[in-house]
C-alpha positions in Angstrom: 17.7 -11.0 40.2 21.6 -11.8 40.3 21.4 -13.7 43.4 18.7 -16.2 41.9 19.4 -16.4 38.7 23.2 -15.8 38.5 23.7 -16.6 34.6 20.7 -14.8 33.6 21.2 -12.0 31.0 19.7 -9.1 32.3 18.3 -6.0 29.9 17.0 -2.7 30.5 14.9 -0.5 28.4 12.0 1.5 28.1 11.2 5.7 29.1 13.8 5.4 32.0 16.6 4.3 30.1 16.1 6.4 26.6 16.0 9.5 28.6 18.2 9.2 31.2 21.1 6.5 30.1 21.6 8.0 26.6 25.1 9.6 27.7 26.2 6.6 30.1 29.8 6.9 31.3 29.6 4.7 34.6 30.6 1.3 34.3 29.2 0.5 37.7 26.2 0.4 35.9 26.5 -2.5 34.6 26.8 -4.7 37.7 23.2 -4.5 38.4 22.1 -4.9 34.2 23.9 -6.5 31.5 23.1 -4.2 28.4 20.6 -0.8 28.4 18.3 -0.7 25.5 17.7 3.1 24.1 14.6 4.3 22.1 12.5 1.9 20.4 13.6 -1.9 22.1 12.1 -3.9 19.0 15.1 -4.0 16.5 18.4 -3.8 19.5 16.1 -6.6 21.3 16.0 -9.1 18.3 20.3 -8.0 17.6 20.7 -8.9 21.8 18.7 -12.0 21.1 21.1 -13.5 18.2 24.2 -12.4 19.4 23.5 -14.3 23.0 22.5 -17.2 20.5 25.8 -17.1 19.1 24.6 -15.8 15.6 25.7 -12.5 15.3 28.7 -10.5 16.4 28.8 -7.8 18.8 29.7 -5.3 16.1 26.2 -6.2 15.4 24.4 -5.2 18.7 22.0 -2.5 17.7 21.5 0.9 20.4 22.9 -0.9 23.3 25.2 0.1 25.9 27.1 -2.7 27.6 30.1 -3.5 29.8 33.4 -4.1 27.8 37.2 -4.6 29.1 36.0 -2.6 32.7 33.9 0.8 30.5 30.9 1.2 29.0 30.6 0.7 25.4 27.5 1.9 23.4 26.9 -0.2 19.9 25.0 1.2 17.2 24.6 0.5 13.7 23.5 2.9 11.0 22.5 0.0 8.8 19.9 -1.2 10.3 16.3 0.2 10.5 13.3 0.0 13.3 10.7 -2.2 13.1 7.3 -0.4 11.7 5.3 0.5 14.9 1.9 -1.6 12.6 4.1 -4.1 12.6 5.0 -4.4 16.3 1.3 -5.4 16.9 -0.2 -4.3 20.8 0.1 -5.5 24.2 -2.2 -8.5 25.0 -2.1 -8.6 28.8 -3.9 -9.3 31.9 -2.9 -8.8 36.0 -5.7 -9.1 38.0 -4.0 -8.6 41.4 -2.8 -5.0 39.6 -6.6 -4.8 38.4 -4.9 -4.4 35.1 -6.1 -5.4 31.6 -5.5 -4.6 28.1 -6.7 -6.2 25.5 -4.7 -6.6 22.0 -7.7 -4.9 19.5 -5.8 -2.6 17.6 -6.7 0.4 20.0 -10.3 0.5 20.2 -10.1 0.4 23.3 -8.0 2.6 25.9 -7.0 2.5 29.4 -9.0 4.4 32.1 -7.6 5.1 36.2 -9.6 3.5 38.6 -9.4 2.9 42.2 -7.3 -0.5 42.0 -5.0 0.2 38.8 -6.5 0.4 35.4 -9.2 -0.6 33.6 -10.4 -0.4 29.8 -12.9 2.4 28.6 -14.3 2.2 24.9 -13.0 4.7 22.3 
């Protein structure tokens, strides 16, 4: 990603990085990502978004580990409070060539395995 979008702000989040990244001491780290995301993304994500927009400080980043002065520095604010999962709303999303689809109805539906990836069974 670095070599073809050079400026590009890159984030990690998700499973991966809540349960393995939590205690991250390697600044090396951060050559590959520019900040790491722990536990639920909606909240830190909107902090990252403003503070690369200029309007808010870093003090303000939100559960986000980052590369500072050569270490790794982990932000986190006690102030500031997740986003209610009802509010967060459901994915909405459609791959063909992954023979994926999900559909944003409030979870009537699910997702079943089939042979080519995934495919919706009804509740």
């Amino acid at each position: 990603m670095r070599e073809v979008l050079p400026a590009a702000k890159i984030a990690l989040g998700g499973g991966f990085a809540g349960n393995h990244l939590r205690n991250l001491k390697e600044p090396a780290v951060c050559e590959f990502v520019d900040y790491i995301v722990l536990d639920a993304g909606e909240r830190p994500l909107i902090c990252l978004l403003e503070h690369l927009k200029g309007r808010r400080p870093l003090s303000g980043l939100h559960r986000i580990w980052m590369r500072e002065n050569g270490q790794v520095r982990y932000w986190v604010r006690d102030d500031l409070a997740d986003i209610p999962q009802a509010l967060t709303g459901y994915p909405n999303l459609r791959v063909p060539a992954l023979g994926l689809v999900l559909f944003d109805d409030a979870g009537a539906q699910r997702l079943r395995p089939v042979a080519a990836g995934y495919a919706l069974a009804q509740a």
